[in-house]
C-alpha positions as CSV (number, residue, x, y, z in Angstrom):
1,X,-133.4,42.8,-9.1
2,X,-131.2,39.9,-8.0
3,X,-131.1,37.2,-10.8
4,X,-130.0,34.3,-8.4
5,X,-132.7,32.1,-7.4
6,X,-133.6,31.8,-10.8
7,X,-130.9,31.0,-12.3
8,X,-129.9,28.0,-9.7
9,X,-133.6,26.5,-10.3
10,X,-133.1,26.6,-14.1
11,X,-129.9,25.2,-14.0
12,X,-130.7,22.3,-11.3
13,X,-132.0,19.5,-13.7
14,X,-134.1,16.1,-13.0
15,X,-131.9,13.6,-11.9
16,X,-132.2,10.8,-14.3
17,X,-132.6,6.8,-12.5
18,X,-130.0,5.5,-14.1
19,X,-125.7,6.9,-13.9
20,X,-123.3,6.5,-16.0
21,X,-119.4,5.6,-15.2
22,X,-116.6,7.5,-16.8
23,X,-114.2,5.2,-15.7
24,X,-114.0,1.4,-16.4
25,X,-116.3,-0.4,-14.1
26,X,-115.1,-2.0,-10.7
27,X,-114.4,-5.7,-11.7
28,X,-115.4,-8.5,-10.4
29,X,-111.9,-9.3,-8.4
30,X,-109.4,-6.7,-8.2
31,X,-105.9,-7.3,-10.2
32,X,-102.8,-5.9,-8.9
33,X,-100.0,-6.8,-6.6
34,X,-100.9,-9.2,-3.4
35,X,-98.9,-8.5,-0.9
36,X,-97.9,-11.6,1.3
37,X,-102.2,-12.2,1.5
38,X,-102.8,-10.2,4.0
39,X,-102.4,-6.8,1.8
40,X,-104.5,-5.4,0.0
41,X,-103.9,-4.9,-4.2
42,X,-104.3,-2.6,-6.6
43,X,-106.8,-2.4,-9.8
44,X,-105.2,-1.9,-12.6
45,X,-106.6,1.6,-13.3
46,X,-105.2,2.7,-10.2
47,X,-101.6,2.3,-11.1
48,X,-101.9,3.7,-14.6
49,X,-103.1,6.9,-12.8
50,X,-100.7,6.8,-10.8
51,X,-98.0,6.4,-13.1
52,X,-99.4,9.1,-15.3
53,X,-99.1,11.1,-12.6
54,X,-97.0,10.2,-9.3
55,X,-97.1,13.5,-7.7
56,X,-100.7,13.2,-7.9
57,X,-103.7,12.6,-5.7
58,X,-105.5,10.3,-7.0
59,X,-109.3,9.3,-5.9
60,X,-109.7,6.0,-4.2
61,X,-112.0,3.8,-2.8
62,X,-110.1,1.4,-0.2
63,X,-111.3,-1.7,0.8
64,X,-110.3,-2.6,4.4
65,X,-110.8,-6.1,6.3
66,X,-114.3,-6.9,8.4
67,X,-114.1,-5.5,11.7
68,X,-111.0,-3.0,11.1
69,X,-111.4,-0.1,13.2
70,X,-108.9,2.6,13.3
71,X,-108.1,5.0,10.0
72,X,-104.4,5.5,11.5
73,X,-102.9,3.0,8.7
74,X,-105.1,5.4,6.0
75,X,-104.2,8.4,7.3
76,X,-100.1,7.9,7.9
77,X,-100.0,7.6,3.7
78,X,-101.2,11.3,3.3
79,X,-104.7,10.5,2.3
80,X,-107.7,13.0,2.8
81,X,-110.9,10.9,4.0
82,X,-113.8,12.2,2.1
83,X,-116.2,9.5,3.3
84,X,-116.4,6.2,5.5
85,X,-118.8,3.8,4.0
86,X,-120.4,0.8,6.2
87,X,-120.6,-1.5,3.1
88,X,-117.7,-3.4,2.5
89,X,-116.1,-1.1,5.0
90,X,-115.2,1.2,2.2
91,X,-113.1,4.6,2.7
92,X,-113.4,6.7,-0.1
93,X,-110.3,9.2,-0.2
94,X,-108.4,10.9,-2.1
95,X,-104.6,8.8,-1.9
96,X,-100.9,10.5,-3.1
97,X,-99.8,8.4,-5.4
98,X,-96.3,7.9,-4.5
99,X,-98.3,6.5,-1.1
100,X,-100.1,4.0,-3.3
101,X,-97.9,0.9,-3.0
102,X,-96.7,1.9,0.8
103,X,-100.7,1.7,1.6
104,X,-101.6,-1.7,-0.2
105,X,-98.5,-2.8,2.0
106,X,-100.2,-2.5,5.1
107,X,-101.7,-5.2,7.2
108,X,-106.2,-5.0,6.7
109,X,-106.3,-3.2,3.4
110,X,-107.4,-5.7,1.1
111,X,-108.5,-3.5,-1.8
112,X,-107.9,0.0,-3.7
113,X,-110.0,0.7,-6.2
114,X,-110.7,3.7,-8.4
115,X,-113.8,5.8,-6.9
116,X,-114.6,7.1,-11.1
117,X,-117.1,10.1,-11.0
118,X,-120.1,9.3,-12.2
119,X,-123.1,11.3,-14.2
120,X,-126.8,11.2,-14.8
121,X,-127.7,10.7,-18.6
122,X,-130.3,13.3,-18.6
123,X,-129.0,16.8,-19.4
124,X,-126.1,17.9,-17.9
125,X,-123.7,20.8,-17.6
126,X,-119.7,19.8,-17.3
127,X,-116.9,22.0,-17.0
128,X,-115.3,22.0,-20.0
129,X,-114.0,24.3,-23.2
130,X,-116.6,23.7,-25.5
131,X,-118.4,27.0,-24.4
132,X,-115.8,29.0,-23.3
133,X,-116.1,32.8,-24.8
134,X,-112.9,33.5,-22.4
135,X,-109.4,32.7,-23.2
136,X,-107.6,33.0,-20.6
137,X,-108.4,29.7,-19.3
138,X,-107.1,27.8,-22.3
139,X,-103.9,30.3,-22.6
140,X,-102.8,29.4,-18.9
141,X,-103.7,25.6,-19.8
142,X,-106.3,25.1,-17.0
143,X,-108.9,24.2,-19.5
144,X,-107.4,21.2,-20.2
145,X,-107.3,20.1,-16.9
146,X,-111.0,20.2,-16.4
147,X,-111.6,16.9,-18.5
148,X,-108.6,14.7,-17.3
149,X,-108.7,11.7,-16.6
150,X,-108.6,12.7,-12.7
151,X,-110.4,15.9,-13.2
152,X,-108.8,18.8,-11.7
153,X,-110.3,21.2,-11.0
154,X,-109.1,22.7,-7.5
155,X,-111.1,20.3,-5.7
156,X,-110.8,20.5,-2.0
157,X,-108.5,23.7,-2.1
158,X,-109.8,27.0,-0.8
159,X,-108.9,30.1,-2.1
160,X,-109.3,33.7,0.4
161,X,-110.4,36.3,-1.5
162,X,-109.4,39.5,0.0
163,X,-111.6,42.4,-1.7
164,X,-115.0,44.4,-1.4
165,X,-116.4,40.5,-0.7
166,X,-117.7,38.0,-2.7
167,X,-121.4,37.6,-3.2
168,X,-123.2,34.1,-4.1
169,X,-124.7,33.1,-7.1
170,X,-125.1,30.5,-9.6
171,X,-121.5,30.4,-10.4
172,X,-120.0,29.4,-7.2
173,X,-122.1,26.3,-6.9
174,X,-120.4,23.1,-6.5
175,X,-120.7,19.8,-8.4
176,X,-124.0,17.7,-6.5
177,X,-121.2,14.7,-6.6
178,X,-121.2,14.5,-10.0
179,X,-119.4,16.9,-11.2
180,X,-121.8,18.1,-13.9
181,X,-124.8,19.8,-12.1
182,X,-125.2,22.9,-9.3
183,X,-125.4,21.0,-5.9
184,X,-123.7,22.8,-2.8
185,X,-122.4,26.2,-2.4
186,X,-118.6,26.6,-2.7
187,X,-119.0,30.1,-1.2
188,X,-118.0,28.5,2.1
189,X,-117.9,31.6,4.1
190,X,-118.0,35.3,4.6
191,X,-115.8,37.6,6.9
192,X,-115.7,41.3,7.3
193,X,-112.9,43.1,8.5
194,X,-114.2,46.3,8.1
195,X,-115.4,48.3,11.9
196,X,-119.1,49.3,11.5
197,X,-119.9,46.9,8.5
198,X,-123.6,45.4,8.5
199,X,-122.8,42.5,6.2
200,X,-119.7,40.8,4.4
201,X,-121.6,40.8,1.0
202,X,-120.2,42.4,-1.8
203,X,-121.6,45.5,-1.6
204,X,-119.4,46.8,-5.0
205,X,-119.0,44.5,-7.4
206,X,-115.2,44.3,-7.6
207,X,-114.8,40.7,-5.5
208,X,-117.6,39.0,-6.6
209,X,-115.9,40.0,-10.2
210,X,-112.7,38.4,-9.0
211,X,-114.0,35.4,-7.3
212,X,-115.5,34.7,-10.5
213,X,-112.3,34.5,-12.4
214,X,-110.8,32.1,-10.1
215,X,-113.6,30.2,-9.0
216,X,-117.0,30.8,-11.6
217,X,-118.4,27.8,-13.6
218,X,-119.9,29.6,-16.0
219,X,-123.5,28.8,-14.4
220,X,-124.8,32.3,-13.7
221,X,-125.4,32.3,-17.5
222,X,-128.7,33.5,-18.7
223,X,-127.9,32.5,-22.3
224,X,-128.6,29.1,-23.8
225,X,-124.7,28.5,-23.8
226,X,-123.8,27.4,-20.3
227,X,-120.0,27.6,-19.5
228,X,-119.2,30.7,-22.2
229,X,-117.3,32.5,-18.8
230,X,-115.2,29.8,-16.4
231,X,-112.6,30.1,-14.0
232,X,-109.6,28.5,-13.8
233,X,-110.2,26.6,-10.9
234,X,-114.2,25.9,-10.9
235,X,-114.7,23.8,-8.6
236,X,-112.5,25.2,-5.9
237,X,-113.9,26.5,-2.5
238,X,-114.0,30.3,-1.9
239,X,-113.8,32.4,1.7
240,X,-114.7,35.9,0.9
241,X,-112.8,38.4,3.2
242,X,-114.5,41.5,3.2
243,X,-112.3,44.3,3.3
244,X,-112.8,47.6,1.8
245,X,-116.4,49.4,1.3
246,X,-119.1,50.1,-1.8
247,X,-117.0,52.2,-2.9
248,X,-113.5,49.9,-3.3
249,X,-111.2,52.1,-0.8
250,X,-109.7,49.9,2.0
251,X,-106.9,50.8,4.8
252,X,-104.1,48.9,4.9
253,X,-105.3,48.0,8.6
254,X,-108.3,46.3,7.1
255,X,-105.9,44.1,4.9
256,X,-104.1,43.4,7.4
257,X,-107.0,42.2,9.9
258,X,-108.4,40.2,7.0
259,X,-105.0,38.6,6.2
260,X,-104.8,37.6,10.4
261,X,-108.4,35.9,10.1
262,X,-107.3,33.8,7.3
263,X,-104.3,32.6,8.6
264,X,-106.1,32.0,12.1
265,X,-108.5,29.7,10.3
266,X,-106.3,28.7,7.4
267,X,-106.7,24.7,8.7
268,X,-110.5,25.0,9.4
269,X,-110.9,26.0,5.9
270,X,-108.1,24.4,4.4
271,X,-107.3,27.8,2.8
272,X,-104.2,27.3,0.6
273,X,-104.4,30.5,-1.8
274,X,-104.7,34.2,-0.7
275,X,-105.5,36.9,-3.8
276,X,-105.1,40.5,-3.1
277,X,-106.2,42.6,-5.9
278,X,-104.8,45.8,-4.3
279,X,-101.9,48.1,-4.3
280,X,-101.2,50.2,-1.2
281,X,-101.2,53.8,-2.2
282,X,-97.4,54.4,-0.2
283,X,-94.2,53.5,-2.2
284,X,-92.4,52.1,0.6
285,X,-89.2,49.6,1.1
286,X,-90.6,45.7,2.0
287,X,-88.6,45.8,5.0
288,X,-90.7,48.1,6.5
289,X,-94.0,48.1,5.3
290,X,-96.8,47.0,7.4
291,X,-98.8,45.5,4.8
292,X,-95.6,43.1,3.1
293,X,-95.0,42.0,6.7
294,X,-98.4,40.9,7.0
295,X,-98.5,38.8,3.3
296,X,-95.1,37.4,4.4
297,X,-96.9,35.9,7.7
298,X,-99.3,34.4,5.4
299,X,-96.6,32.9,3.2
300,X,-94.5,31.5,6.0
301,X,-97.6,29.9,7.5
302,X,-98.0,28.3,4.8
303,X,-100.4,30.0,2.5
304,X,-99.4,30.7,-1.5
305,X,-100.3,34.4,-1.8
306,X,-101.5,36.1,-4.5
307,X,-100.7,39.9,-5.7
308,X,-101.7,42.1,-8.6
309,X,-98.7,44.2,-9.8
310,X,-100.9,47.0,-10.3
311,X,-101.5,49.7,-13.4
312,X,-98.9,52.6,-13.5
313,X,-96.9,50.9,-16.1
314,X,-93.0,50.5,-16.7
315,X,-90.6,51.4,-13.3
316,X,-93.6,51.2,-11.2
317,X,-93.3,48.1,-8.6
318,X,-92.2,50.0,-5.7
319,X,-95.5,49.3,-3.3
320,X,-96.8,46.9,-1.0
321,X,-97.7,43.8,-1.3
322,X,-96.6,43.6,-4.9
323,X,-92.9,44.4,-4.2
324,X,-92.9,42.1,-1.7
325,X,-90.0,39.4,-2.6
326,X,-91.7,36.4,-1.1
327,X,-95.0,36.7,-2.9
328,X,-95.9,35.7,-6.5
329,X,-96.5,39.1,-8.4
330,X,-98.7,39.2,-11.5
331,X,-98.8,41.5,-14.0
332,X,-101.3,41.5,-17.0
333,X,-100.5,41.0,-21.1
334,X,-103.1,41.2,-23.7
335,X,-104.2,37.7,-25.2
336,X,-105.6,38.9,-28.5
337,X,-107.7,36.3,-28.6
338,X,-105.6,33.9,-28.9
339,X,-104.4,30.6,-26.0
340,X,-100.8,30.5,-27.5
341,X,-98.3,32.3,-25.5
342,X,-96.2,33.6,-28.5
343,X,-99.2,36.1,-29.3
344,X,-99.8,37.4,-25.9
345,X,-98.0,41.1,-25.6
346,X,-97.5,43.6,-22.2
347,X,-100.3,45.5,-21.4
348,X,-99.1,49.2,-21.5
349,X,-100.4,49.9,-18.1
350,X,-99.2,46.7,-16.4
351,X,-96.9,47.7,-13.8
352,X,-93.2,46.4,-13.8
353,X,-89.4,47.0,-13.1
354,X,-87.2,46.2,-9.7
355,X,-88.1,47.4,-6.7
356,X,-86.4,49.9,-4.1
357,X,-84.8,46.7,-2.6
358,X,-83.3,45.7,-6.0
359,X,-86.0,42.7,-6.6
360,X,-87.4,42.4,-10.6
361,X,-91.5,42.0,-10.4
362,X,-93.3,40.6,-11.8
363,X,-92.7,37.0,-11.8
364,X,-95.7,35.9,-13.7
365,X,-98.2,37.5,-16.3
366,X,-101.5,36.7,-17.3
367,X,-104.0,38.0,-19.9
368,X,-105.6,41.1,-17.9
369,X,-107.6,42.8,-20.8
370,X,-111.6,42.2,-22.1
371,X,-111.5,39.7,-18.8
372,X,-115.5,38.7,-18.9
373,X,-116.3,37.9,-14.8
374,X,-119.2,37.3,-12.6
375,X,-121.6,40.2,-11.7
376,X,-124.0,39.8,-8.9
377,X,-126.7,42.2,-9.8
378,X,-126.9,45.1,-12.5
379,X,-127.1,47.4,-9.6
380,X,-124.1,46.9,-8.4
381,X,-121.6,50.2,-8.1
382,X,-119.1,48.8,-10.8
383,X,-122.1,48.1,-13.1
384,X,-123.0,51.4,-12.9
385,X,-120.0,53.0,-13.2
386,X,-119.4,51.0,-16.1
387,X,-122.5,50.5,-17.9
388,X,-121.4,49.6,-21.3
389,X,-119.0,46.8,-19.9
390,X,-122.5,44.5,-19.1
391,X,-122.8,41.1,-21.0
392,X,-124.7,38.3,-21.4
393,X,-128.2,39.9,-20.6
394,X,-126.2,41.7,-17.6
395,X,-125.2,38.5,-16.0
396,X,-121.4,39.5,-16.7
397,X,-119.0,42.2,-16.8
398,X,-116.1,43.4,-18.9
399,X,-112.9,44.3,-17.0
400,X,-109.0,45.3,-17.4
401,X,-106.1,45.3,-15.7
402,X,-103.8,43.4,-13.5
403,X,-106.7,43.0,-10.7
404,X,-107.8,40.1,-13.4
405,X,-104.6,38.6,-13.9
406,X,-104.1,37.5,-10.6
407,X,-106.9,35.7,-9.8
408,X,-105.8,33.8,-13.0
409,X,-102.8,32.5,-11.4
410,X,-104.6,32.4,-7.9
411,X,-107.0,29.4,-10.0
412,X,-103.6,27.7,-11.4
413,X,-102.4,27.5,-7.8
414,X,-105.4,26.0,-6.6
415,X,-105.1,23.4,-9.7
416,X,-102.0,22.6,-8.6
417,X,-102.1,22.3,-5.3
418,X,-105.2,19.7,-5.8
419,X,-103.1,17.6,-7.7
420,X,-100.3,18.2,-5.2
421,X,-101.5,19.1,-2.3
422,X,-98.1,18.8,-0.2
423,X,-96.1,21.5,-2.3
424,X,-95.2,24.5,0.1
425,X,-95.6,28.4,-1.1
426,X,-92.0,28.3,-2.3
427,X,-92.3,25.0,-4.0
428,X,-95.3,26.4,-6.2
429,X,-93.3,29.3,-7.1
430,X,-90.4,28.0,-8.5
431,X,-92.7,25.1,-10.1
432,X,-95.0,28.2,-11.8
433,X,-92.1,30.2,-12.3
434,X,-89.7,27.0,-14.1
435,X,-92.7,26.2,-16.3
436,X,-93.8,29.5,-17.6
437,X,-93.5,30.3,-21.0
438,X,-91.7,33.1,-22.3
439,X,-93.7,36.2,-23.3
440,X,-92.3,39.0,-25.4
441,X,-91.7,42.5,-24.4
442,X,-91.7,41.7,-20.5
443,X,-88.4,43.4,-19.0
444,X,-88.6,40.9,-16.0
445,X,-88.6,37.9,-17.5
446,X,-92.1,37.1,-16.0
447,X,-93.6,34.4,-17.8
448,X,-96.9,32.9,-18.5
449,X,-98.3,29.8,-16.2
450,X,-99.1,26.5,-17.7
451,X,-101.0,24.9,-15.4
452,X,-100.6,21.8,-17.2
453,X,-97.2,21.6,-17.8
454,X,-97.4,22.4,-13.9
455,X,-99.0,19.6,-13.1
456,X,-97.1,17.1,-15.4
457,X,-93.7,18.4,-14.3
458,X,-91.6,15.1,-13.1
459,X,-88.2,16.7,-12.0
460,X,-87.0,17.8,-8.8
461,X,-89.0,21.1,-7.5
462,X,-87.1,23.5,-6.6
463,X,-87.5,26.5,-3.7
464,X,-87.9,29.8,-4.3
465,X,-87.3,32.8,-2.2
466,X,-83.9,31.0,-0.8
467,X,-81.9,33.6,1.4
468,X,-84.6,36.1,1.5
469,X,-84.5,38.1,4.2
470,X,-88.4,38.7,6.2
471,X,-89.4,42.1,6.6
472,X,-87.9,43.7,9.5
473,X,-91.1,43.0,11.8
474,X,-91.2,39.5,11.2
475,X,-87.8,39.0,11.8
476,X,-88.0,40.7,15.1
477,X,-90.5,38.3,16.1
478,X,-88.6,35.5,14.7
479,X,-85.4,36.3,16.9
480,X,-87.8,37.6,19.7
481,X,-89.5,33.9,20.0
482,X,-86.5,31.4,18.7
483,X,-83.4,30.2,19.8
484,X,-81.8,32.2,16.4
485,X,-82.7,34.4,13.5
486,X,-81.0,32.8,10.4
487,X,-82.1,30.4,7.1
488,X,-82.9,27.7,9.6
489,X,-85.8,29.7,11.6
490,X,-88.7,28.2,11.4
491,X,-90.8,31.2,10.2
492,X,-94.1,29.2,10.8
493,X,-93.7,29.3,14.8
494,X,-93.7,32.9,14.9
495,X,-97.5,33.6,15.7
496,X,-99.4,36.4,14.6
497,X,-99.5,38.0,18.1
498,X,-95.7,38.0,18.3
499,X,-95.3,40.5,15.9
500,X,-95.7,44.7,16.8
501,X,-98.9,45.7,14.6
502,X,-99.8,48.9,16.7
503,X,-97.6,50.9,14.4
504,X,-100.3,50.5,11.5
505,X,-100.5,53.2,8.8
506,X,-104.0,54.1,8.1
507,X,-103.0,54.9,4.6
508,X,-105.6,53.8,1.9
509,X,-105.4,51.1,-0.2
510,X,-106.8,51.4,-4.1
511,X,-108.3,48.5,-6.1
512,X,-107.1,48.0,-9.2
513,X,-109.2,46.5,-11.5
514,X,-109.5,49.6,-13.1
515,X,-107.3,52.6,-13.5
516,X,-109.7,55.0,-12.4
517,X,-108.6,58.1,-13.8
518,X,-106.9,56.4,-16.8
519,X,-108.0,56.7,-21.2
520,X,-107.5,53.4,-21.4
521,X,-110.2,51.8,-19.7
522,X,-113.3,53.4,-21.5
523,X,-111.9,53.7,-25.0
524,X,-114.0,52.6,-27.1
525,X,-112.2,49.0,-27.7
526,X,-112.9,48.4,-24.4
């Protein structure tokens, strides 16, 4: 029996008359800069935000003169409209904040304000670590994001989630505009890419389980304790891609459909983040894999994909997409219950080494063991397979392996991309990648993300995957389409239809949340 309808109509409380402002109240005439009387200027909060954080978005409410039509002046300074208001002729978006002063320049803007969130005073249920059974969301310093000053919380970003789909529930509600209460559903859409398929639900347990870890806000609870189980980026949208059946087995031509659909409707969406919790069951060179050469499409379009490195252990990174050099691997430590870094240690299983093109993977970690996720329905095909893994009166279950540890990272992307929203899939590789922290007993080097120090970082981002070569298909294309095929092609031209897929492999594709066959999983520590 599904527990959903109840649980939203518990957790929706009465809206109370009166709201209450986190930030300091808009004054009675705004303080600032003038510029030359005809600009607008700048309250004082504004600035500070944007000094604490000039790679920032920051949210705004900008005043504009009475009768001014046109958003062009707005909308050349990078902002993001969320709202036109008649009153005062009011835009409410959300404003870089190295665009701040460039903006208050312009001729009609008279005002820019800060557009604080705001909360009812009856009961309420933030985001926040107060509750938080998990720790993953602390040790990759998400959790202290929630409760910034701007909030961040991958706000506006859309994570694709490429699994046995994702199925709605409490936990992927959004904030009702305040940030603190269930209001609209961040499950934003549904896809199958699966031949004969009735419905893109979740239909296995597995992606609703990962969506949760990126996405969940720790509503679905049916304990008193709301927000014991939240994802690192809770109040970031979600796509679920359906693409492999009940029982978790995909093709690699599925993957590969699903991965064409999301970069086809990356914009609509505004899809930034792609997670693939999968391994392809074929040790094959990048170059000529099928399934690399369709992540790598993704990631020169644009897109920051996702990969789990998968659970055969040391010497093991030899299959697609996780030996994929473009792509941001992620392999899987144990926290032992603790956030700081220094006591997180290699899971056994965690696959790692350099692959058959001479590439070290992976390039991050994350805590992949005892990771507490979202489960639909107690009925669900990974419930019962693993019985004994249900908590919290069955509204969650227990899971290892790396299949968890990349949606971790998947959240940290979102976080950072909301505060930064013009970093490109290189650009959040090196920044993840230069501000990891060092874990012990990882060959690789891979470190672990801190979203903060992420965030926060003020020097000059760097690029990864500089003189990389494509995979061999996407290169054709590349060469096939542009004047060219060196460093300075374009990659993002080359269109999906350009490239030979009617070579596809049908080989099958295993999920690995589990190891299947594997000791490890059902000891009884688990």
């Amino acid at each position: 029996m599904l527990w959903i309808p109840r649980q939203i109509g518990a957790l929706v409380p009465a809206l109370a008359a009166t709201l209450l402002v986190l930030g300091p109240g808009i004054r009675s005439a705004p303080t600032g800069v003038a510029h030359d009387g005809l600009s607008g200027s700048v309250d004082v909060q504004v600035q500070q935000l944007a000094a604490e954080n000039p790679i920032g978005s920051i949210p705004v409410l900008i005043q504009r003169a009475a009768g001014a039509g046109s958003l062009d002046a707005v909308l050349r300074h990078g902002a993001t409209v969320r709202e036109q208001i008649e009153f005062h002729n009011l835009v409410a978006a959300d404003l870089p904040a190295s665009e701040l002063d460039a903006l208050a320049a312009e001729p009609g803007i008279e005002r820019i304000s800060y557009d604080a969130p705001v909360q009812s005073l009856s009961t309420t249920y933030p985001v926040g670590a107060s509750n938080l059974k998990s720790v993953y969301p602390q040790a990759v310093r998400a959790a202290e994001l929630w409760s910034a000053r701007t909030p961040i919380q991958g706000t506006g970003v859309t994570v694709a989630v490429l699994d046995s789909g994702v199925k709605g529930n409490g936990d992927f509600m959004g904030a009702n505009g305040t940030g603190t209460s269930p209001g609209s559903n961040r499950l934003i859409a549904k896809i199958i890419s699966i031949p004969g398929q009735a419905s893109a639900d979740d239909d296995n347990g597995h992606g609703t389980w990962v969506a949760g870890i990126i996405g969940g806000r720790g509503w679905g609870s049916n304990s008193s304790d709301l927000g014991n189980y939240i994802g690192t980026a809770p109040n970031a949208n979600l796509i679920g891609v359906k693409v492999s059946d009940s029982t978790g087995q995909s093709h690699v031509s599925n993957v590969i459909s699903g991965l064409q659909w999301v970069v086809n409707n990356k914009d609509t969406y505004n899809i930034r983040v792609v997670n693939l919790s999968l391994v392809s069951s074929t040790a094959e060179s990048y170059t000529t894999s099928e399934l690399d050469a369709a992540v790598e499409m993704a990631w020169l379009h644009g897109l920051v994909v996702v990969v789990s490195a998968g659970n055969s252990g040391p010497n093991t990174e030899l299959y697609a997409p996780a030996n994929d050099p473009y792509v941001i691997t992620v392999g899987a430590v144990d926290d032992n219950g603790s956030p700081a870094p220094s006591a997180a240690t290699l899971l056994a299983f965690s696959s790692y080494g350099t692959t058959q093109d001479g590439f070290a993977k992976p390039e991050l970690v994350a805590p992949g063991r005892h990771i507490v996720s979202t489960l639909y329905s107690n009925s669900a095909p990974l419930a019962q397979q693993f019985p004994t893994r249900l908590v919290d009166n069955n509204a969650y279950i227990r899971l290892s392996g790396t299949s968890a540890s990349a949606p971790i990272v998947s959240g940290v992307v979102a976080d950072l991309l909301q505060a930064n929203p013009n970093l490109t899939p290189d650009q959040v590789k090196w920044l993840l990648q230069h501000t990891a922290a060092p874990i012990s007993g990882v060959g690789t080097g891979a470190g672990y993300p801190q979203a903060a120090a992420a965030v926060a970082f003020r020097g000059t981002v760097g690029s990864a995957n500089v003189g990389v070569v494509p995979n061999n298909k996407i290169a054709a294309a590349g060469c096939a389409t542009l004047p060219g095929c060196n460093s300075s092609t374009n990659w993002s031209t080359v269109s999906w239809n350009t490239v030979s897929w009617n070579t596809v492999s049908w080989n099958t594709v295993s999920w690995n949340t589990v190891s299947w066959n594997s000791t490890w999983e059902v000891s009884s520590t688990d």
